[in-house]
GUKOL-956815 format. One record per residue: chain; residue in three letters; residue number from 1; x negated, y, z negated of N, C-alpha, C in turn. Coordinates in steps of 0.001 Angstrom, whole numbers, always signed. Layout:
<rs>
A	ALA	NUM	X	Y	Z	X	Y	Z	X	Y	Z $
...
</rs>
This chain:
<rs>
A	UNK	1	-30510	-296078	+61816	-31105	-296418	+63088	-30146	-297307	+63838 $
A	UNK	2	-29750	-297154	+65091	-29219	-297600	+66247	-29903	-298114	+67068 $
A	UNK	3	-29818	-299377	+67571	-30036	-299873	+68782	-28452	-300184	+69845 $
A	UNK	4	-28829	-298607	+70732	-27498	-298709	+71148	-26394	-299926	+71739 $
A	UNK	5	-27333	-300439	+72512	-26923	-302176	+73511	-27466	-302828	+73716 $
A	UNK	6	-27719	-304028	+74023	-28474	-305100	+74696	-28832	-304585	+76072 $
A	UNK	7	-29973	-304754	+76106	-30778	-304338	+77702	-31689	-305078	+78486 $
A	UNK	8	-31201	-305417	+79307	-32068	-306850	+80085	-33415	-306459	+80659 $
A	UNK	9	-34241	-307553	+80236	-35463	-307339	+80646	-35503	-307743	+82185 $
A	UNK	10	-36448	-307298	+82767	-36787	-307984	+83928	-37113	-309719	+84138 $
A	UNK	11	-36353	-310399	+85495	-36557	-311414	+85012	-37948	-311841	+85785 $
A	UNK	12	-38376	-312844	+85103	-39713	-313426	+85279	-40061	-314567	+85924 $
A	UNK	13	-41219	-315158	+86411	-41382	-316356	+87032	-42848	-316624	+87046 $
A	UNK	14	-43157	-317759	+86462	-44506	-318366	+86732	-44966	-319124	+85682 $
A	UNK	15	-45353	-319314	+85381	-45893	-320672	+83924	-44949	-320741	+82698 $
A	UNK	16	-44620	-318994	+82114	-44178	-318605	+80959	-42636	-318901	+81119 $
A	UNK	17	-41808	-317957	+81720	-40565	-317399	+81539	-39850	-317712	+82919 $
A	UNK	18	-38846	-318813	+82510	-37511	-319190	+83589	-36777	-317536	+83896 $
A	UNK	19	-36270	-317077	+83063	-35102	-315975	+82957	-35538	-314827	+82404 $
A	UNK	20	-34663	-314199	+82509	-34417	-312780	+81702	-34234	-312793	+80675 $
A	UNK	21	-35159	-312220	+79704	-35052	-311760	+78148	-33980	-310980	+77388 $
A	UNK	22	-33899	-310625	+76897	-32366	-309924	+76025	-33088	-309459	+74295 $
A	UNK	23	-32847	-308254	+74098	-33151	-307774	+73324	-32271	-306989	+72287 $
A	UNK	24	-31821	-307146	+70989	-31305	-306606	+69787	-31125	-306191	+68731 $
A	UNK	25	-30417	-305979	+67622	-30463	-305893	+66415	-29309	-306441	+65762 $
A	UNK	26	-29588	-306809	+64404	-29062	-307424	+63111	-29226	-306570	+62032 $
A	UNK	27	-28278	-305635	+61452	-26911	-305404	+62371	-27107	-304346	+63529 $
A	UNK	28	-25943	-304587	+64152	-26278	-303506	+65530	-26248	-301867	+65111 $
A	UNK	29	-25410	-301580	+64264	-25393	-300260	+63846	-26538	-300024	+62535 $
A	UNK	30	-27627	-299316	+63120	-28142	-298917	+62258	-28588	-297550	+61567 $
A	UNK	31	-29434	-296968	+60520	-29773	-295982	+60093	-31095	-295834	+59391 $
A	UNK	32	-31500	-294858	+59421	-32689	-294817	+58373	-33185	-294934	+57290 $
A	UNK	33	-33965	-295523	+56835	-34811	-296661	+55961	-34078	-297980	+55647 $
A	UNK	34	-33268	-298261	+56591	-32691	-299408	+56078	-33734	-300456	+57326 $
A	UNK	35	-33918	-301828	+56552	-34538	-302890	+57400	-33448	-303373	+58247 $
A	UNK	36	-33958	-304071	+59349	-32846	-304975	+60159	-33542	-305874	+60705 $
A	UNK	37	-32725	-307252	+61418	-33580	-307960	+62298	-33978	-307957	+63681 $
A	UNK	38	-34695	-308194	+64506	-34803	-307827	+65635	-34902	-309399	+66201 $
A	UNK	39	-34047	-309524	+67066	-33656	-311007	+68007	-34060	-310651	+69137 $
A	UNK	40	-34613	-311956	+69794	-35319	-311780	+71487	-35263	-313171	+71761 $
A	UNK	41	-34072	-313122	+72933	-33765	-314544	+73360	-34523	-314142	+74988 $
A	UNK	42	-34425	-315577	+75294	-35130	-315809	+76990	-34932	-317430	+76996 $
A	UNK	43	-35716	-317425	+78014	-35761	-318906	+78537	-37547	-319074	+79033 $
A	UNK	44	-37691	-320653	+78683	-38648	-321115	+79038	-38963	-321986	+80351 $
A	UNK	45	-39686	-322464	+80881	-39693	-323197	+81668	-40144	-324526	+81065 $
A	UNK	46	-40683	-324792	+79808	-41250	-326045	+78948	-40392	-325915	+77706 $
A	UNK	47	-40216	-327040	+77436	-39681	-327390	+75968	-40636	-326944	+74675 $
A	UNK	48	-40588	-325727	+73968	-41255	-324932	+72994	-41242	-325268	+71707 $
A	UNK	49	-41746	-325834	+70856	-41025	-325554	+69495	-41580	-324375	+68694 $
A	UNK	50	-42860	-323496	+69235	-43264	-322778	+68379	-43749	-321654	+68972 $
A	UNK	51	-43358	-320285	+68710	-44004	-319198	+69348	-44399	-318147	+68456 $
A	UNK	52	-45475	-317425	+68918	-45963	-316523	+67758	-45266	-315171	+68255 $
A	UNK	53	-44926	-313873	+67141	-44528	-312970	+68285	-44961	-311932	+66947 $
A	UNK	54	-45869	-310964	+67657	-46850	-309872	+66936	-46257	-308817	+66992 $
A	UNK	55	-45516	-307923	+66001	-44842	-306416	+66217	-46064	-305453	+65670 $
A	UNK	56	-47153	-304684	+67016	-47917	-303987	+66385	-46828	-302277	+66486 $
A	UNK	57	-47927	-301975	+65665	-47554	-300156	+65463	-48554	-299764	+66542 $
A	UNK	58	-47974	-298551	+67711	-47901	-297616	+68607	-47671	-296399	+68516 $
A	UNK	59	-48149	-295518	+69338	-47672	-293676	+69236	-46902	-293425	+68825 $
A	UNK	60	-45489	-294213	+69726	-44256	-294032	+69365	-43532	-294812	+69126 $
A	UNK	61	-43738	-295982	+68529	-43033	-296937	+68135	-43474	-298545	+67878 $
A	UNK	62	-43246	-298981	+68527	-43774	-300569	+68478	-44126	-301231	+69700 $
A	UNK	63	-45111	-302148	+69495	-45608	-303134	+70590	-45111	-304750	+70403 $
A	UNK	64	-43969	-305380	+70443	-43772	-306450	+70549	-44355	-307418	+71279 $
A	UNK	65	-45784	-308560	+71434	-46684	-309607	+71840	-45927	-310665	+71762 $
A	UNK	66	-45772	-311134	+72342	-44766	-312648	+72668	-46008	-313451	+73287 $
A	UNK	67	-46287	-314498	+72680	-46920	-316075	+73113	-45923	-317173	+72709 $
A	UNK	68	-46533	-318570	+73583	-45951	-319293	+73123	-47439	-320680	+72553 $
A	UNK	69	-46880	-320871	+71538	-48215	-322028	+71148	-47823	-323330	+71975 $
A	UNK	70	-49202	-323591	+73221	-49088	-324660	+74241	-48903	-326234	+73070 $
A	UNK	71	-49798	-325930	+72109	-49326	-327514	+71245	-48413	-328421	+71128 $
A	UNK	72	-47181	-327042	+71321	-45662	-327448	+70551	-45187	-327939	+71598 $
A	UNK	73	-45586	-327533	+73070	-44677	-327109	+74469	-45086	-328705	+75205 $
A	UNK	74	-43673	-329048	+75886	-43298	-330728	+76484	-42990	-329790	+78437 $
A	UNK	75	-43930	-330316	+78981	-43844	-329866	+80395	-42001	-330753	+80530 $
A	UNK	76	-41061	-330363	+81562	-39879	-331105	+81591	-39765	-330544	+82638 $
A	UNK	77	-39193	-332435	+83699	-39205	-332087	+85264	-37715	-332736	+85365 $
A	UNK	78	-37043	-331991	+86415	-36931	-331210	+86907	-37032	-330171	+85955 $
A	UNK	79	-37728	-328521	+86590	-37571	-327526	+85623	-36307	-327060	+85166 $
A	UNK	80	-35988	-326741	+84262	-34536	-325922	+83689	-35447	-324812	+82515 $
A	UNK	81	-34242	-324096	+82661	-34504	-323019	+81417	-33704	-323577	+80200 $
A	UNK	82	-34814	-323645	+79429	-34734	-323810	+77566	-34768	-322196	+77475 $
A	UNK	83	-33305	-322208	+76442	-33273	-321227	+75747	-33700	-320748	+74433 $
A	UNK	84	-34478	-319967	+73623	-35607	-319800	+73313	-34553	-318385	+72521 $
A	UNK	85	-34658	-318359	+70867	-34222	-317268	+70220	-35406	-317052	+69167 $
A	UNK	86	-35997	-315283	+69206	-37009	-315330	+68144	-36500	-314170	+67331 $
A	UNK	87	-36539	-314263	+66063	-36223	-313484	+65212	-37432	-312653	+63942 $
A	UNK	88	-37479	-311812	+64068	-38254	-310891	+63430	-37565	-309920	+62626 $
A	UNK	89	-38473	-309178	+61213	-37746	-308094	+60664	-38562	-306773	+61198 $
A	UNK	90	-37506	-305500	+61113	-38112	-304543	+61524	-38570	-303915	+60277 $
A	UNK	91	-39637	-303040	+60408	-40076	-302070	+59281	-38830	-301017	+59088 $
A	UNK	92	-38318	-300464	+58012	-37822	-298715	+57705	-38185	-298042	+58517 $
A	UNK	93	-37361	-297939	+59831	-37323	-296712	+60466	-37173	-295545	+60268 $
A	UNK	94	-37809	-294533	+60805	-37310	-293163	+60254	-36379	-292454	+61306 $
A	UNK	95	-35960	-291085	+60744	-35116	-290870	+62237	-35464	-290076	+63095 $
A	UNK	96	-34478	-290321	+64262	-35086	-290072	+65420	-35354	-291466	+66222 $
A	UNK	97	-35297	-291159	+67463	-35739	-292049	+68460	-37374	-292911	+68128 $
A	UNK	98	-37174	-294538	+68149	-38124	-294844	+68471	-38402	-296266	+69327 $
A	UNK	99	-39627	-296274	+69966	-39342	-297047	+71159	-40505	-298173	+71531 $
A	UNK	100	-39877	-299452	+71498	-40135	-300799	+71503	-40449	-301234	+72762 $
A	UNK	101	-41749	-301900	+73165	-42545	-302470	+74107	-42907	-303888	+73846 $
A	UNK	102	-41990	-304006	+75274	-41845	-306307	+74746	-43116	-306245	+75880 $
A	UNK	103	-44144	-307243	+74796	-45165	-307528	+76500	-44939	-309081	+76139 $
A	UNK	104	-45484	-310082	+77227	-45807	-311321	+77377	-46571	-311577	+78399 $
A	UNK	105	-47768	-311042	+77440	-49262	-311745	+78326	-49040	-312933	+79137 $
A	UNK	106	-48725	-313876	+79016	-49419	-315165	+79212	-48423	-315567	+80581 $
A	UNK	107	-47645	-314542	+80180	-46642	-315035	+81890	-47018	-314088	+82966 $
A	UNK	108	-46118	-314127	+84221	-46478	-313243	+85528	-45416	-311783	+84933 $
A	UNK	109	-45229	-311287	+83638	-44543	-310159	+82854	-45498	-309317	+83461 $
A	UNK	110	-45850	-308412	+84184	-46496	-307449	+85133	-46021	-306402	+83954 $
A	UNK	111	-44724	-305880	+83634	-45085	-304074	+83581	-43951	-304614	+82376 $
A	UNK	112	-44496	-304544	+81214	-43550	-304373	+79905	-42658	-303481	+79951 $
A	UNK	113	-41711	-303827	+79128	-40108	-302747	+79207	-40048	-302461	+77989 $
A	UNK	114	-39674	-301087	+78107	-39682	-300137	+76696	-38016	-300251	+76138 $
A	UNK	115	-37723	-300223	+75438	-36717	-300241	+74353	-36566	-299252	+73597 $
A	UNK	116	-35488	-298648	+73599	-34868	-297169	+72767	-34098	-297666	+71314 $
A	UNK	117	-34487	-297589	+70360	-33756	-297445	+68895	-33894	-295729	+68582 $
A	UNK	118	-32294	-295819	+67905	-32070	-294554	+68001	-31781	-294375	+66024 $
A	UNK	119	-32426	-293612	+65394	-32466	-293817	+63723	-31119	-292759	+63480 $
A	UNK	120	-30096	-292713	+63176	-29380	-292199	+62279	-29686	-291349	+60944 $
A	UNK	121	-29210	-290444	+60778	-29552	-289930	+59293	-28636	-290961	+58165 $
A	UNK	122	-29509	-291087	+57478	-28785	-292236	+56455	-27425	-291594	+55384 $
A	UNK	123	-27269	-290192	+55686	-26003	-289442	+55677	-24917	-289507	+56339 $
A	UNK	124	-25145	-289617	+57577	-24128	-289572	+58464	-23930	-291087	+59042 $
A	UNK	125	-24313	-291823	+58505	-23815	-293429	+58264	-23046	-293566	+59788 $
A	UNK	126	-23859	-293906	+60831	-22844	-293766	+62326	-22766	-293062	+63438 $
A	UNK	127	-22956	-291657	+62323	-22606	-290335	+63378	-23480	-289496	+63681 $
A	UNK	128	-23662	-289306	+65326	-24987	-288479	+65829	-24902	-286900	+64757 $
A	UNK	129	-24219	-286046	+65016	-23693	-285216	+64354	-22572	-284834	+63762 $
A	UNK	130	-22261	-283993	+62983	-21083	-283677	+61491	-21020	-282206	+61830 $
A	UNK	131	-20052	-281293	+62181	-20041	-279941	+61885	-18757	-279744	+61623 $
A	UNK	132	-18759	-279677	+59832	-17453	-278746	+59468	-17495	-277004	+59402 $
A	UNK	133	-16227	-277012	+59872	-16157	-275694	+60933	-15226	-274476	+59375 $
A	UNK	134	-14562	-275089	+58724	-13436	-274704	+57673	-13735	-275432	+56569 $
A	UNK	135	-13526	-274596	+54955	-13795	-273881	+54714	-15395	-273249	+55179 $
A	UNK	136	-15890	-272256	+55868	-16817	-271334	+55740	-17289	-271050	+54603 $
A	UNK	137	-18793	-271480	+54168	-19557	-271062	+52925	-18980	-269469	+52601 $
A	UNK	138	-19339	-269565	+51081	-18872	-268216	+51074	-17699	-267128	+50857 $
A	UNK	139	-17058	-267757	+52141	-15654	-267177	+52713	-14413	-267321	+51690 $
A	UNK	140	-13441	-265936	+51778	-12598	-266039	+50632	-11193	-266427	+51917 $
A	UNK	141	-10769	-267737	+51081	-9433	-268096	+51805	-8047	-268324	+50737 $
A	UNK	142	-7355	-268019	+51885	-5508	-267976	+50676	-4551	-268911	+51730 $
A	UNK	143	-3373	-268869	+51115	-2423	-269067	+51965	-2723	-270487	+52787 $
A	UNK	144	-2041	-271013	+53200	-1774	-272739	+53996	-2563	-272269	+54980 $
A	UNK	145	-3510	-273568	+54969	-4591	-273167	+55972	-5407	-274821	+56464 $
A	UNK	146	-6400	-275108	+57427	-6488	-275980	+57888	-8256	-275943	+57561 $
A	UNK	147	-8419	-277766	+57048	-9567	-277931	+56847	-10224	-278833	+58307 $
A	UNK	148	-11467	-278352	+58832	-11260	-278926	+59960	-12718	-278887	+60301 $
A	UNK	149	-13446	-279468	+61757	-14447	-279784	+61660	-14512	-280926	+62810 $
A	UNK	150	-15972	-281608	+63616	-15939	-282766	+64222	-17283	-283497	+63650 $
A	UNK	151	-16868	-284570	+64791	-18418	-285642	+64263	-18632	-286267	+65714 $
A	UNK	152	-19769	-286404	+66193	-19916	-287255	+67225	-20343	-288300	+67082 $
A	UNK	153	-19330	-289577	+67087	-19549	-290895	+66364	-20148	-291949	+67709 $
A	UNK	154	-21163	-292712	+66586	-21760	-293887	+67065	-20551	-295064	+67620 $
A	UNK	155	-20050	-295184	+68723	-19524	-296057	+69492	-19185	-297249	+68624 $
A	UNK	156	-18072	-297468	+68126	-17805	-298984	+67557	-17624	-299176	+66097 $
A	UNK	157	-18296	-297345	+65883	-18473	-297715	+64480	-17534	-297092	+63600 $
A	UNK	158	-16592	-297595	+62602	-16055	-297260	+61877	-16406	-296487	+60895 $
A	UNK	159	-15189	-294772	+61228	-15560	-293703	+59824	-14427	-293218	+59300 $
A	UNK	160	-14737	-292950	+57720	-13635	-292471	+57087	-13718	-291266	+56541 $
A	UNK	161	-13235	-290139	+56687	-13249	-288730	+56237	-12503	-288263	+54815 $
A	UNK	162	-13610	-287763	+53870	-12359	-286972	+53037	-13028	-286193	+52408 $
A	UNK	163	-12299	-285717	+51495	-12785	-284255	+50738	-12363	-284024	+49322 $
A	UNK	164	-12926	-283643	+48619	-13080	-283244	+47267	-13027	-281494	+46859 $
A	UNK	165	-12847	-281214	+45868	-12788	-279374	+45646	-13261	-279489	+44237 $
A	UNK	166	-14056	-279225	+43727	-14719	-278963	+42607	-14993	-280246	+42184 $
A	UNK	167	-14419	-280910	+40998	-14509	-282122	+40593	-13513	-283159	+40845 $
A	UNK	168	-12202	-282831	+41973	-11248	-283744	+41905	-11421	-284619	+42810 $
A	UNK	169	-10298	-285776	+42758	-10486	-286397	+43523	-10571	-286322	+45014 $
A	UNK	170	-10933	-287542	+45973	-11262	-287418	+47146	-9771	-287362	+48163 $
A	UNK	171	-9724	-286802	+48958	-8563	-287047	+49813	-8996	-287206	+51310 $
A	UNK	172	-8475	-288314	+52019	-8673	-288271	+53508	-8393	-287576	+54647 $
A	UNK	173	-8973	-287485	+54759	-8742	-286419	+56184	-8969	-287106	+57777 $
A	UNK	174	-7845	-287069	+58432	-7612	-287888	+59484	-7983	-287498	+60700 $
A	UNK	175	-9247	-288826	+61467	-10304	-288291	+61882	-9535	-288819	+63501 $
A	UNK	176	-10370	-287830	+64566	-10451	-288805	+65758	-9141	-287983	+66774 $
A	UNK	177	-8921	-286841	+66592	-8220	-285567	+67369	-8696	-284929	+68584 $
A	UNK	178	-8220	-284797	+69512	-9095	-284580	+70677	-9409	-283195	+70468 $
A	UNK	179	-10627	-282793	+71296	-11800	-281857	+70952	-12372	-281701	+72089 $
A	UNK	180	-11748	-280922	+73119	-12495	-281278	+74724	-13385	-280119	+74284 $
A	UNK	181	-13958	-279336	+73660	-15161	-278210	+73044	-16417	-279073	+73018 $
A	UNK	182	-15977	-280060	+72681	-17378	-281558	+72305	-17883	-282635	+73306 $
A	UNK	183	-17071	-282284	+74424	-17359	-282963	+75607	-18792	-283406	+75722 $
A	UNK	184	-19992	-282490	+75710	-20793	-282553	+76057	-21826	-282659	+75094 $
A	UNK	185	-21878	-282199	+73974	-22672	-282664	+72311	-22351	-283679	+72179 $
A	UNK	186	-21221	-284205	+72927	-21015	-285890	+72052	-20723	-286617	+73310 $
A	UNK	187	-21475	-286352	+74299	-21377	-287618	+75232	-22102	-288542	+75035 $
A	UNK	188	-21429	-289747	+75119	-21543	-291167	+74832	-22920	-291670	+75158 $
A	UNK	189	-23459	-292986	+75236	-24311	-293412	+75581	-24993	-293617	+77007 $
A	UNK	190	-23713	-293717	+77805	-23702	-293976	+78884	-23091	-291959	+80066 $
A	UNK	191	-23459	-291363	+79116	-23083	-290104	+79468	-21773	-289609	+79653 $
A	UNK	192	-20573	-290395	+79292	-19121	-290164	+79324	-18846	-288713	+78338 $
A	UNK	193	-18194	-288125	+78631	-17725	-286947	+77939	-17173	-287769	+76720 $
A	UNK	194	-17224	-287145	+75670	-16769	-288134	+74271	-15674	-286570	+73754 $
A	UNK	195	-14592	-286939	+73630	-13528	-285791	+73158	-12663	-285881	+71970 $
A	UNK	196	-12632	-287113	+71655	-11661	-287360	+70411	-12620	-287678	+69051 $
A	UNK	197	-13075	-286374	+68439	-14265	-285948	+67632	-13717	-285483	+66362 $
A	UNK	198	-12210	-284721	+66439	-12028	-283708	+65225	-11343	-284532	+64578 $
A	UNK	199	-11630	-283756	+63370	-10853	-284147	+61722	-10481	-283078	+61469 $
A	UNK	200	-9359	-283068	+60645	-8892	-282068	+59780	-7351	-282704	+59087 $
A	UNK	201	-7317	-280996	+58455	-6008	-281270	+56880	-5424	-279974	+56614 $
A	UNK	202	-4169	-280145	+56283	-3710	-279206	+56048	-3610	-278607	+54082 $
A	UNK	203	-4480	-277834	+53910	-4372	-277957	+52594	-3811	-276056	+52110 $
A	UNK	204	-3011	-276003	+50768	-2609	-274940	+50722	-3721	-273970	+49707 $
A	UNK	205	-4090	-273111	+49692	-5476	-272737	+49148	-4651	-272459	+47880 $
A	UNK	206	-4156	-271490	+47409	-2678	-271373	+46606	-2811	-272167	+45366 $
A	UNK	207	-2526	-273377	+45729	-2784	-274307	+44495	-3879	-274144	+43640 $
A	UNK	208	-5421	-273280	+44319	-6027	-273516	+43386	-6063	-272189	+42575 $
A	UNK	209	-7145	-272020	+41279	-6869	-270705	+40821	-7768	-270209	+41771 $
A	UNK	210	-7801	-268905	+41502	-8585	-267690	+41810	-9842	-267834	+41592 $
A	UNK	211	-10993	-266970	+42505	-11879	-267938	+42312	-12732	-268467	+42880 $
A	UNK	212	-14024	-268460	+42459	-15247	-269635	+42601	-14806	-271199	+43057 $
A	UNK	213	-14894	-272323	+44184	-15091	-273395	+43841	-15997	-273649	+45030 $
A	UNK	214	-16468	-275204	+44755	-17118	-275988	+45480	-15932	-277209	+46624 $
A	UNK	215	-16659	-276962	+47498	-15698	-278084	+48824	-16908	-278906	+49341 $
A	UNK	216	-16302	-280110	+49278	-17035	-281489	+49209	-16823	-282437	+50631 $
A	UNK	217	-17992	-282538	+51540	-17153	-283449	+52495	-17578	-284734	+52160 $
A	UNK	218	-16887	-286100	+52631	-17800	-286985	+52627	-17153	-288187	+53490 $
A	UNK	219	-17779	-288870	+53895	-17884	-289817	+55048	-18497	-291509	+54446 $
A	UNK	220	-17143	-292209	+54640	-17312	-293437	+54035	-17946	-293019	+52661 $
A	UNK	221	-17508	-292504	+51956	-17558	-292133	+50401	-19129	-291525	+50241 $
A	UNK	222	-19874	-291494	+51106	-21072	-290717	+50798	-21071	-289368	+51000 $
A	UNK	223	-21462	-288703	+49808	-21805	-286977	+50358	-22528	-286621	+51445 $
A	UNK	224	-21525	-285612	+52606	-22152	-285231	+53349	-22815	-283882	+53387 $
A	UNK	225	-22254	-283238	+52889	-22223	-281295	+52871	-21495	-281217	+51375 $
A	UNK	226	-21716	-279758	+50841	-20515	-278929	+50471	-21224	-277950	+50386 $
A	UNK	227	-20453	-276990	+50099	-20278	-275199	+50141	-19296	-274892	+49084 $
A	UNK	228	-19608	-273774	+48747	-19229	-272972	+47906	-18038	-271812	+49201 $
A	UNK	229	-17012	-272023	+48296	-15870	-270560	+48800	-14821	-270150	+47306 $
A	UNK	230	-14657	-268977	+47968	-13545	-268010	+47003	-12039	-267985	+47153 $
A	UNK	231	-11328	-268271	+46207	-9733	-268283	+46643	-9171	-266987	+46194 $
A	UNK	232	-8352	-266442	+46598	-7491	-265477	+45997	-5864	-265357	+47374 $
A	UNK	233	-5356	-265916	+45687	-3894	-266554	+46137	-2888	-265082	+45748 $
A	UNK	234	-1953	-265067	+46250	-638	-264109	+45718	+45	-264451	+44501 $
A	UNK	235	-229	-264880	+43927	+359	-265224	+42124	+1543	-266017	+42730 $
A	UNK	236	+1051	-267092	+43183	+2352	-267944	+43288	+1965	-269252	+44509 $
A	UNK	237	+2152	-270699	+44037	+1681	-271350	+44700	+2022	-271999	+46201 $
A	UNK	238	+3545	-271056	+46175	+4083	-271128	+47251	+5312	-270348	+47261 $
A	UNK	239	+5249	-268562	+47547	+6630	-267516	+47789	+7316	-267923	+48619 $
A	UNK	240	+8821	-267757	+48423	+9535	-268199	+49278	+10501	-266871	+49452 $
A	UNK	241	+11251	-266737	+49899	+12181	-265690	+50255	+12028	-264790	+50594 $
A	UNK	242	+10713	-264364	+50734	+9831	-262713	+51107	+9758	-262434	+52791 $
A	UNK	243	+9858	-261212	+52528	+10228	-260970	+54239	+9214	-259265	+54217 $
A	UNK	244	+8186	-258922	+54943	+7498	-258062	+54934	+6752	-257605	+55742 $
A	UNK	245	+7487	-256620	+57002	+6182	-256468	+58059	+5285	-255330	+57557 $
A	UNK	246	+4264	-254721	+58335	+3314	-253299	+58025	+2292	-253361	+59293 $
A	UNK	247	+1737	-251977	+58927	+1102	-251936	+59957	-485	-251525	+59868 $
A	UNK	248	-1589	-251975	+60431	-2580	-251551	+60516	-3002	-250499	+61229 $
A	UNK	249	-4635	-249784	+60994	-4785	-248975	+62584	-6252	-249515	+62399 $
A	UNK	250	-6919	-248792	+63877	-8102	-249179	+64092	-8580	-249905	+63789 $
A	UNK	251	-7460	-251864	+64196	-7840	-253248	+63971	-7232	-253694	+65016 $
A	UNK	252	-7924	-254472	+66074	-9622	-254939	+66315	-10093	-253755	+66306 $
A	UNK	253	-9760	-252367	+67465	-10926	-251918	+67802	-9715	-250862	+67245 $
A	UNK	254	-11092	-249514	+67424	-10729	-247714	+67411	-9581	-247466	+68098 $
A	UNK	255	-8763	-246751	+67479	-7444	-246513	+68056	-6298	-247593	+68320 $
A	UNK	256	-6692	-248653	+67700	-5718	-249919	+67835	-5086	-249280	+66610 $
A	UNK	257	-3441	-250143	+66611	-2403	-250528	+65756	-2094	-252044	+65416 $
A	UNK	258	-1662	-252445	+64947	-1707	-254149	+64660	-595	-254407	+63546 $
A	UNK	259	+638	-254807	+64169	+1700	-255294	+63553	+1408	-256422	+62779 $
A	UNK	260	+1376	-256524	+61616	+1689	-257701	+60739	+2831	-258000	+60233 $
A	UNK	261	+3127	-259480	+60130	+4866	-260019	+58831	+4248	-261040	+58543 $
A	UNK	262	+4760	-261302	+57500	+4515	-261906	+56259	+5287	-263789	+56871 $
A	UNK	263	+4903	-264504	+56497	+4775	-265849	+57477	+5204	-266911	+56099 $
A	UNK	264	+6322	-267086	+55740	+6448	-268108	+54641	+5566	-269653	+54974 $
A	UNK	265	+5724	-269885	+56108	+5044	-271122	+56162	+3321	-271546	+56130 $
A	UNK	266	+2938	-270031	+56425	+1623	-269904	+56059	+1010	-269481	+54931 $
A	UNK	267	+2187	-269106	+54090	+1919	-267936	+52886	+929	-266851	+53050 $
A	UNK	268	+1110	-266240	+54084	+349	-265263	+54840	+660	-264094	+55736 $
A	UNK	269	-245	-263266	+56176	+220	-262452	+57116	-567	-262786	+58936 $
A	UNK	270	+523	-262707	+59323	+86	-262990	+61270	+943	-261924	+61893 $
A	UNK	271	-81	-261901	+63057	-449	-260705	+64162	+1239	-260911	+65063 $
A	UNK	272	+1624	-259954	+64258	+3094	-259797	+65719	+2466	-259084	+67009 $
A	UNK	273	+1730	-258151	+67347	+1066	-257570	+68120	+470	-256385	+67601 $
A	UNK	274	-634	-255669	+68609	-1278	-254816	+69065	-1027	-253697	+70148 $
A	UNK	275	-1238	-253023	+69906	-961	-251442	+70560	-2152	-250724	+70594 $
A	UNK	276	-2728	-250264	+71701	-3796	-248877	+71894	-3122	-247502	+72244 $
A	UNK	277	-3429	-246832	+71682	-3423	-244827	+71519	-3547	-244403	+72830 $
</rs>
């Protein structure tokens, strides 16, 4: 769970409230089922020492009740604003949006202001969304090839990418490549096009055997995904000296031809061109 920014309340005037309120979280980046604190500073017009503040449950979220106990409170002339910090814990949010209503009866607070917390999947530790694009479930891959994929990350917040293949170890994969495709799935908070989204790696499929394995993503060391894919390599973890064009037909379409050669740096075959009949 996220509470994206601090968002000013309306400011106030009359018995209760000198100023404008301010509303947050402890810590600011959050996720689901984790607790946090919720801080609500303002100003008074009396010297306070004690205020009660009631977080009920709502449709969609919470009702925050702010009083202040008159017992504690020292009238002080000339008026100034006393600044005034209240701290509360929040319940385990779940995810998904949910949304916080500061009232304060007792002042001229006319029309309470709603508050957006935004819950994170407690997977994606940060990030609105994760879509790895490479390896494809399933899919049989060979030859030097690119592991790749984006994330549309929570503003500020630090992520680390890497990957695993059956049982080995993890390797990083270097995140934060521009991605103008994501412009718009990952615009920011403030609606900015967000573009520097992708990760990826260059890994040679080759190395592994033939074959069944599992591909592992994970993000700040937690599992995010994996999938299952098939390798089938050329008996060799990297040919060198081979030189081999040929030709296809009716690839893409009916009556096509399709030049292939053999690509040492890919350990593969790529499209010299196409011809139609």
């Amino acid at each position: 769970m996220k509470y994206h920014h601090l968002i000013l309340l309306p400011a106030l005037s009359g018995q209760f409230l000198a100023e404008a309120a301010t509303l947050s979280t402890n810590p600011a980046i959050l996720y689901e089922g984790q607790q946090a604190q919720l801080q609500v500073s303002f100003s008074d017009s009396e010297l306070c020492q004690q205020y009660s503040s009631d977080l009920q449950q709502s449709d969609n979220g919470y009702r925050l009740v702010i009083s202040r106990i008159d017992q504690s409170c020292v009238e002080v002339t000339p008026v100034i604003p006393n600044p005034v910090y209240l701290q509360l814990t929040l319940p385990a949010l779940t995810e998904g949006e949910t949304h916080i209503v500061v009232d304060i009866p007792e002042s001229t607070f006319e029309d309470p202001s709603e508050f957006k917390l935004y819950a994170y999947k407690s997977s994606q530790v940060g990030f609105r969304k994760i879509n790895l694009e490479t390896p494809i479930a399933n899919a049989t891959v060979s030859g030097v090839d690119l592991i790749r994929g984006w994330a549309c990350q929570a503003i500020g917040f630090p992520g680390e990418f890497s990957y695993a293949i059956d049982n080995g170890e993890r390797t990083i994969i270097p995140y934060g490549s521009s991605r103008t495709d994501t412009a718009e799935v990952c615009k920011n908070g403030d609606s900015t096009p967000s573009t520097n989204t992708g990760f990826g790696a260059v890994i040679n499929w080759n190395a592994l055997d033939p074959g069944s394995h599992t591909f592992k993503l994970y993000l700040n060391g937690a599992l995010i995904t994996e999938r299952i894919f098939n390798v089938a390599n050329t008996k060799g973890e990297y040919l060198k000296g081979l030189s081999r064009e040929l030709e296809i037909t009716n690839f893409p379409n009916s009556g096509d031809t399709t030049q292939l050669k053999w690509s040492e740096p890919g350990q593969n075959f790529i499209v010299l061109d196409t011809n139609t009949d």
